[in-house]
N, C-alpha and C positions, 0 to 999 in steps of 0.2 A: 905530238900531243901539245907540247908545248907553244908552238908555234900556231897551234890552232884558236889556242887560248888567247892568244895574243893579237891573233888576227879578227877574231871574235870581238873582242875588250876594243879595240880602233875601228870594226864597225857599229857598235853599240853607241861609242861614243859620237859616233856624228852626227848622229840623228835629235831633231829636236829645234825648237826656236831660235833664233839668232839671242843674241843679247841685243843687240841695238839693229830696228828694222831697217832694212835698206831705203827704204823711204827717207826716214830720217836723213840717212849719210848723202842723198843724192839733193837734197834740200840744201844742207849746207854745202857743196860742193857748187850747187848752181848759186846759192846765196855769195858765195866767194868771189866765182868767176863772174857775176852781174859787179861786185862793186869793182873788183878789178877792172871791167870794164868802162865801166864809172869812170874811174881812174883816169885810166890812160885815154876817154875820150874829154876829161876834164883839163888834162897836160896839155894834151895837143892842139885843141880849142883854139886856145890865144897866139898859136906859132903859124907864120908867114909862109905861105909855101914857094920853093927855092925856084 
């Protein structure tokens, strides 16, 4: 009985909105990886190739 409760109670609990949309997280995650990119095509730019 117990355990049912309990298994009950951690499916209840999953259900429902995120807090923050994945939308959001994939925005900054692409927003990251573009200046990153930035970046290192900004570094490399000015260097001679060998």
């Amino acid at each position: 009985m117990l355990s049912t409760a309990i298994t009950l109670a951690a499916e209840s609990s999953e259900h429902g909105d995120p807090v923050v949309h994945p939308y959001v997280i994939g925005a900054i995650a692409l927003g990251l990886l573009l200046v990153l990119l930035a970046a290192v095509v900004s570094f490399g730019g000015g260097r001679e190739h060998s």
